[in-house]
Every structure is written in C-alpha cells, then in structure tokens.
C-alpha positions in Angstrom: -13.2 26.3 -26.4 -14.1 23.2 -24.4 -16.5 23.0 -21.0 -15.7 20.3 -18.7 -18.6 19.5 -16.2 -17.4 19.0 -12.6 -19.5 17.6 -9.6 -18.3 21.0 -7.4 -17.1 23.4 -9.7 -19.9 23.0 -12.0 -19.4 23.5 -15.9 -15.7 25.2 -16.6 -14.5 26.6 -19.9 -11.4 25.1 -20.6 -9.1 25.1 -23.6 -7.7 21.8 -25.9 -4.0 22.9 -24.9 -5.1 22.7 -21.2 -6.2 18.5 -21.8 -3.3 16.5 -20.5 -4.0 12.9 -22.3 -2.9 9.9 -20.4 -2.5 6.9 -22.9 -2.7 4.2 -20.2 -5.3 6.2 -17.8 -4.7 6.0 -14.2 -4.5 3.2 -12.2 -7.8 1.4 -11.5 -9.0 4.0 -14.0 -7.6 3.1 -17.0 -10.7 3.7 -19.4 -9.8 7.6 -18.2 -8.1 9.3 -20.8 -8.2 12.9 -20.6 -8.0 15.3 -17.7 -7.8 19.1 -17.3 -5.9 20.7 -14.1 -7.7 23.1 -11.9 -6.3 25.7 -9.9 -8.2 28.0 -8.1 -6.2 30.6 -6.0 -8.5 30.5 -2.9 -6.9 26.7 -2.6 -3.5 27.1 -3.7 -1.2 24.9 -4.0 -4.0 22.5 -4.1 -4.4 21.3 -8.0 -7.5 19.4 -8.9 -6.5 16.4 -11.6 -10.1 16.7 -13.4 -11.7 14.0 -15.8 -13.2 15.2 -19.0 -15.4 12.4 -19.3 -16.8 11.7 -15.6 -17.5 14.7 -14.0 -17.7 13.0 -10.6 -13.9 11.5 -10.9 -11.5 14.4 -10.2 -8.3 13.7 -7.8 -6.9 16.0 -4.9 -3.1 17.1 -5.7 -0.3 19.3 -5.0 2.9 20.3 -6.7 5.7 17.1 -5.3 8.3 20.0 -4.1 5.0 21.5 -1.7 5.2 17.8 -0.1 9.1 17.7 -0.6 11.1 20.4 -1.1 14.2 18.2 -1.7 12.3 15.8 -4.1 14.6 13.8 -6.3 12.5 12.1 -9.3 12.9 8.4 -10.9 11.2 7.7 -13.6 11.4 4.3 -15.6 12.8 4.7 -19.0 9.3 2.8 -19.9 7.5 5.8 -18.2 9.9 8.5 -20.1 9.5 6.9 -23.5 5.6 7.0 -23.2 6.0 10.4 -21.8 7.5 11.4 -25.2 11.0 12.3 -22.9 14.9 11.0 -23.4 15.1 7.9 -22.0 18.7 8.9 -21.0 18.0 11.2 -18.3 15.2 11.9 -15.8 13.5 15.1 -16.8 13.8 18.8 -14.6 11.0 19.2 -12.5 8.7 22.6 -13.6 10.9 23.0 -16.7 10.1 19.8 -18.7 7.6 18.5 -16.3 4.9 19.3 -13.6 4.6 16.4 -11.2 2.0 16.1 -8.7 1.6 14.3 -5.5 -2.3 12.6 -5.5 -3.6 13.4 -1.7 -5.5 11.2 0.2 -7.8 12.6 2.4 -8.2 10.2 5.8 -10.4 12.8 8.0 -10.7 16.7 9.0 -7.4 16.0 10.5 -5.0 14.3 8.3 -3.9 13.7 4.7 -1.1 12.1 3.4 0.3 12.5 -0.4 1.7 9.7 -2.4 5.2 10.4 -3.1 6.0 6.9 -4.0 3.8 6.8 -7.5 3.7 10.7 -8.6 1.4 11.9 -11.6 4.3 13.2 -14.1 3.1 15.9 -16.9 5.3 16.6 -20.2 4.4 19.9 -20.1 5.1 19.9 -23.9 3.6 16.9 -25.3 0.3 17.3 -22.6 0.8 13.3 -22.2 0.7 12.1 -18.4 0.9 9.4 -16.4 1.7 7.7 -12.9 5.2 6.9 -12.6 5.9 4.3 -10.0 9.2 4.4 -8.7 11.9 1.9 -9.6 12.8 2.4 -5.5 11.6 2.7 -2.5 12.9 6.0 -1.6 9.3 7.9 -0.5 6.4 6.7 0.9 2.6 6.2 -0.9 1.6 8.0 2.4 3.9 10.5 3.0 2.4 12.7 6.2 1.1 16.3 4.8 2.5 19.0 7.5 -0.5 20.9 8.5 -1.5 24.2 6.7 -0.2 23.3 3.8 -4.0 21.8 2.5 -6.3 24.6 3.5 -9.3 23.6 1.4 -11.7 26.8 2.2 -14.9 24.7 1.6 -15.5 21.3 2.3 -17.4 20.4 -1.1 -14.1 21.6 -2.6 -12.2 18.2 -1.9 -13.7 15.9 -4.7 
C-alpha cells in the first residue's frame, strides 16, 4: 500500500490502482505525473486531484455533470489515443471515463469551474489528462450555482 503526504489531509494510505498517471502532466505542471483522487464524504461532490510527488500541489474538482447536467464531451482524437480510447468515438461519461471540472476559487463568495479544458480519467487504463476542447461550447469559468461547493473547513480547499 502507498501513503501520499498532503499539505491538509496529512499522510493518506492509498493504493497503486488508485494512481491515475498523466503522461504529459497538467498544464504548467507538466513535470507532475501521478495523482491520487480524494473524496471525502463531508465535502461531496468536491474531489481533490492530489499529487503524489508535491504534497502541497493538489487541485479543487467536481464531477462535470455537478457543473452541467447536460454536459456533452469533445475530446480530440490526439487526447483519446493518449488516453488509450477509440479514436472513433468520444467515450461515455462514468462508464469509460470520470471527468472532472478543476474549480477556481475567486473568494468566500464565488467559484467558477472550467468546463472548457476538463481533466478526463480512463477509468481502465488510470491514464489522465486535460482535454481542451476542439470548440468553444463552455466556458474556462463557468459560474458554480451556490451550495453546490460546501467545503466544511476552510483549510480543506488546497
């Protein structure tokens, strides 16, 4: 079993089938490989994107259908083939793949959610990555209705 140290969650036990590896890393993180999801129930749906190598780098999240219930999914045929997925057809959302919205947090008051570059998981594989959309259908700050982020402690937000 692995541990993964976190700057609020302190040191987790987590298992190798839980790592999601990204190949390319995240944008303006791309020496960021590896990252574990955390759910806790006191925040759901809030999912916290966790690196295994910095334990200060962990990114806010939520499930894409919490921001948009009527979410329709593009991903390149670039993205799919690095996600190990058919090219010819863009994968179901919570059957093949878990896609997540990264929240930004502007103040007490507001957050938006970035429904123009979703994280997209192969829940198989464990491979990941941030698909930027071919379109511009949705928004990189797409308003968060309030209630739906009810963080219970402040130091929770990393």
């Amino acid at each position: 079993m692995l541990s993964v140290q976190t700057k609020y969650f302190g040191i987790l036990p987590c298992r190798e089938e839980e790592v999601f590896e990204f190949p390319r890393g995240l944008p303006a993180f791309e020496q960021e490989k590896r990252f574990v999801l955390i759910q806790l129930p006191e925040n759901a749906p809030l999912i916290f994107l966790q690196s295994l190598a910095q334990p200060t780098l962990c990114f806010l999240a939520f499930p894409i259908l919490v921001a948009d219930r009527d979410y329709k999914l593009a991903v390149t045929a670039e993205d799919l083939a690095a996600l190990d997925l058919d090219s010819g057809h863009q994968p179901e959302l919570g059957g093949e793949v878990l896609v997540l919205a990264l929240v930004s947090l502007r103040d007490a008051f507001s957050a938006t959610a970035n429904l123009m570059a979703p994280v997209v998981l192969n829940l198989k594989t464990r491979r990941g990555l941030q698909a930027i959309r071919p379109d511009r259908l949705y928004s990189h700050q797409h308003l968060i209705q309030p209630g739906i982020l009810d963080v219970r402690s402040p130091e929770a937000a990393c």
